[in-house]
Residue, then its C-alpha position, 0 to 999 in steps of 0.5 A: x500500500x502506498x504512504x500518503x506524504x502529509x502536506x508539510x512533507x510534499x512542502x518540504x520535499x518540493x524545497x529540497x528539489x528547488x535547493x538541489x536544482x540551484x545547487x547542481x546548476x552552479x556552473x564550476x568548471x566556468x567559474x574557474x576558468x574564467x576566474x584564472x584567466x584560461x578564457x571561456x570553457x564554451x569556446x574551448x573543445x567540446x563547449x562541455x562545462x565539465x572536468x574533461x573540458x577544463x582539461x582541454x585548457x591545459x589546466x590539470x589543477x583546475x579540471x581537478x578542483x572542477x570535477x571535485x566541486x561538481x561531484x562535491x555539489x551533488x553530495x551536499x545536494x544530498x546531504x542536506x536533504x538528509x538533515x533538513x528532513x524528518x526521518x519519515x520521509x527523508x530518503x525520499x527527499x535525498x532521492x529527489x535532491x539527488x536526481x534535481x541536482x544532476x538535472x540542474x548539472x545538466x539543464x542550469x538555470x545561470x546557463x540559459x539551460x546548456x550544461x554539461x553531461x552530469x557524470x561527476x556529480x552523478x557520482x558525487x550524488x550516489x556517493x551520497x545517497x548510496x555509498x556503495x553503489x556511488x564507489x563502485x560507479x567510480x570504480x568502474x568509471x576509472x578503470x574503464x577510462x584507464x583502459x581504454x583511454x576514453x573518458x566518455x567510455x568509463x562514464x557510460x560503464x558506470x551509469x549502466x552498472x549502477x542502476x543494477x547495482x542499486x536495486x540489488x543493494x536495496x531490493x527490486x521493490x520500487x515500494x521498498x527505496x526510492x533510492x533504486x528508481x533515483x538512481x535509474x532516472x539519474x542514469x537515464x539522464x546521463x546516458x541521454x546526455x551523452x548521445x553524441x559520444x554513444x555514437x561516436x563509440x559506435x562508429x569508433x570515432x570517440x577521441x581518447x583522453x588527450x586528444x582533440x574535441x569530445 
């Protein structure tokens, strides 16, 4: 049977969503590219906002600060729904400040709704909604993009697995966490958001890390 939320509740979880949103519409890899003077991240490489294009910059320290702070957003996305919530229904409000979060990422409001891909604070938010499903989304992120050099690679294999992994850890239920659905809809989104390298992977066109427009 489903739990009716009380209206307070649906108030509250509304508010998280809207923070989440502002949250992962925070533009990182822009802000500081422009702020060191490595010009503007829209007119370099791929256009993307995120880590791999900071990259392209020639800024190693920047692409890091960048996908820490990405994935860092997601986290406290997440985090403070946990706090700000009732325990009655604060799995809920994570999960919905999860996946707002990579929307937000992915369509930002300060951007005129063009962002970037949502790989880093994808996993930034399922390290927090679901620790071992976000550690083991990095650890198939990384060594994917280790082996074969393709960054777009290592994000998809980690945005098949987690969902499967998430159900697995939490029960195929959709009643039982709303954690397991958070995480497929955020995958959804990620992998919807990399069409154009799934294409190019098809057809084995994909640059490797290092080279040119991704």
């Amino acid at each position: 049977m489903t739990e009716t939320l009380p209206s307070y509740a649906l108030w509250l979880i509304g508010s998280m969503a809207f923070l989440g949103y502002v949250l992962g519409s925070v533009p990182f890899g822009l802000l500081l590219t422009n702020f060191a003077g490595a010009g503007d991240l829209r007119k370099i490489g791929s256009g993307n906002i995120g880590a791999t294009n900071v990259l392209r910059t020639g800024r190693k320290d920047l692409a890091a600060a960048t996908l820490l702070l990405d994935a860092a957003k997601g986290v406290l996305a997440v985090l403070t729904a946990w706090i700000m919530t009732p325990p009655d229904f604060s799995d809920r409000a994570a999960a919905v400040a999860a996946l707002a979060a990579v929307v937000g990422h992915c369509y930002p409001i300060f951007l005129g709704f063009k962002g970037g891909k949502g790989v880093a604070t994808g996993l930034g938010v399922m390290l927090a909604l679901s620790p071992l499903t976000g550690l083991a989304g990095c650890a198939l992120w990384l060594g994917m993009a280790r082996l074969t050099r393709i960054s777009s690679a290592g994000a998809l294999s980690a945005f098949v697995a987690m969902p499967f992994i998430c159900f697995a850890l939490n029960g195929f239920s959709l009643h039982a966490s709303p954690k397991p659905m958070a995480t497929l809809l955020i995958c959804l989104l990620v992998l919807a958001r990399h069409h154009e390298n799934i294409s190019r992977l098809l057809r084995g066109a994909e640059p490797r890390i290092g080279d040119g427009k991704r």
